[in-house]
Each structure stands twice: as structure tokens, then as C-alpha cells.
N, C-alpha and C positions, 0 to 999 in steps of 0.2 A: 279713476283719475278725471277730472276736470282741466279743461282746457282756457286760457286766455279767450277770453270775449272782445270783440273788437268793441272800438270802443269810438273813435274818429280819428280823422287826418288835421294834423296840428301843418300850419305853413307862417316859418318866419316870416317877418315882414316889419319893414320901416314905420309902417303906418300900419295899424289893425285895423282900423274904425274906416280908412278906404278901402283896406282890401277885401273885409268884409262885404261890406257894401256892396263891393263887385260883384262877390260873387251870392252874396240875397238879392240882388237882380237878377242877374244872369240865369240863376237856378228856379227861381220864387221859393226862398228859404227863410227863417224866420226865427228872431231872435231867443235866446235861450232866456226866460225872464229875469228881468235886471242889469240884461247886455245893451237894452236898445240906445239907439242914438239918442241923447238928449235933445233939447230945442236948441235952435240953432244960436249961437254964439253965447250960449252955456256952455262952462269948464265940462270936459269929457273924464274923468280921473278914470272909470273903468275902461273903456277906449284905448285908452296910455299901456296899456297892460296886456288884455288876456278878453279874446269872443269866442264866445259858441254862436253857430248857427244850426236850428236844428231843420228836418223833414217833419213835414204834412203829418207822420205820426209822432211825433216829438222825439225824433230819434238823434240823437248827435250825430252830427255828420263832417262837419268844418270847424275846426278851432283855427286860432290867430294870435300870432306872439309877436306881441312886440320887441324887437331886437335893435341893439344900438344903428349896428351898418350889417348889410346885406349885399353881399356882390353877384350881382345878377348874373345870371348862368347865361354860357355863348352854348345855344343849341346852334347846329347840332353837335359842333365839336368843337376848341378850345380849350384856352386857360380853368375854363370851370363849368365844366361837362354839367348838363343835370344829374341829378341821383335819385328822381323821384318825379313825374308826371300823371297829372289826372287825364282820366279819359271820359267822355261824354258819350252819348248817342242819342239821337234823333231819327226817326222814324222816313223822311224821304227827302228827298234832295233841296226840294222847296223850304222844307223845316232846316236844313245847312244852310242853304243860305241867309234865311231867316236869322237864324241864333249866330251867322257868322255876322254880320252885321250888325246885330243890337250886342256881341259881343267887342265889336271895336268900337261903339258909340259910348260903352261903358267903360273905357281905357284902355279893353285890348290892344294887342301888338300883335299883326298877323308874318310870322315866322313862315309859311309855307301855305301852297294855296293849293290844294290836288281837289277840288269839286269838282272840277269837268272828268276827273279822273274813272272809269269806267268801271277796272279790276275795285279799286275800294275809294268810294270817295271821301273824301277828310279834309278838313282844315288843321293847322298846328299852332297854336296864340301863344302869346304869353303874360298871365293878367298883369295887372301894375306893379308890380313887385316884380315879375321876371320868371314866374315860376310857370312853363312851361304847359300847354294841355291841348288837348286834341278833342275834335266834334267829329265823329263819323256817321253814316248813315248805317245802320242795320238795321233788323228786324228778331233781333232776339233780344 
């Protein structure tokens, strides 16, 4: 028997073509051919729709749907709990702050600040959309 292959993490979103964006920044990820941004104040029709972003080996990693309305999740708790969070890691504390800052310059929302934090240190964001993600420092 053969098993499901993973294949990537789809995240609704009001906007594809910024959320993308976020996070091909954020990550240094890159577009699946024929996803890319047009020039700028050229119609986007693929944008309106549906992104892949892929990994350094062409691997699918991030998709993006465009969706009418989207009600952004109250972490940590509320009316509309998350049901799905990405998690990151960075290598030492210097690099959290790093990515915690070029990720609010990018349109993060920082949710929670535990970097001084000793036992585990983490930031918790939430990109443009709302959707929830955490940087931590490890070494695996």
C-alpha cells in the first residue's frame, strides 16, 4: 500500500498575491512558474485566484486561495480559535530577532513576544491575513 504524499499547506486569504509576497520574503521562496507577480500596475488574473510558492529545490511548499471574506482568528482564544499554525525556526537568538523584525516590516502582527524568554524562546505573529505562526530558536 502506498501512502498520501504531502504535497503543501494551502492558507485562505483575501488577498493571494500579498500574502504570498509575505511570505516569498519572509522565507526567500519563489514562485511556482507562471505565478509571478506581474509588472506593476498590470491586471494580476492569476493573483485573483490561486499561488504556489515553491523551496530552493522546487518543492511545493505554500499555496494561496483566494477567498471572498476571511475572519481573522482571535489567538489565543475567542470567537474563532485558530485551527492551523505554522512554525519556523532559526538557528540563535540574534537570527529571532532578526526574522522577528524584518517579519513585522513585512506586515506582521506580533501576537506574543517570549525572546527574552530562557526555557524556549519564540515570537507568535500573525501574517496579513491573520493566520497565526511562531519563530523559535532551536538547533534541530
Amino acid at each position: 500500500m502506498t501512502h498520501p504524499a504531502f504535497r503543501q499547506i494551502v492558507l485562505d486569504t483575501e488577498n493571494a498575491r500579498e500574502l504570498a509576497e509575505f511570505y516569498r520574503e519572509l522565507l526567500g521562496l519563489m514562485y511556482q512558474p507562471g505565478d509571478e507577480a506581474p509588472p506593476a500596475g498590470e491586471p494580476d488574473p492569476v493573483g485573483a485566484d490561486w499561488l504556489v510558492l515553491l523551496g530552493e529545490d522546487e518543492r511545493r511548499l505554500l499555496a494561496f486561495q483566494q477567498v471572498e471574506k476571511l475572519e481573522r482568528a482571535t489567538w489565543p482564544e475567542g470567537p474563532r480559535p485558530q485551527q492551523l499554525h505554522l512554525d519556523f525556526s532559526v538557528r540563535t537568538l540574534d537570527d529571532l530577532r532578526t526574522h522577528n523584525i524584518r517579519a513585522l516590516s513585512l506586515g506582521a502582527t506580533l501576537l506574543d513576544d517570549r525572546i527574552d524568554d530562557p526555557a524556549e524562546a519564540l515570537v507568535v505573529l500573525a501574517d496579513p491575513a491573520g493566520h497565526p505562526f511562531c519563530i523559535f530558536v532551536t538547533t534541530d
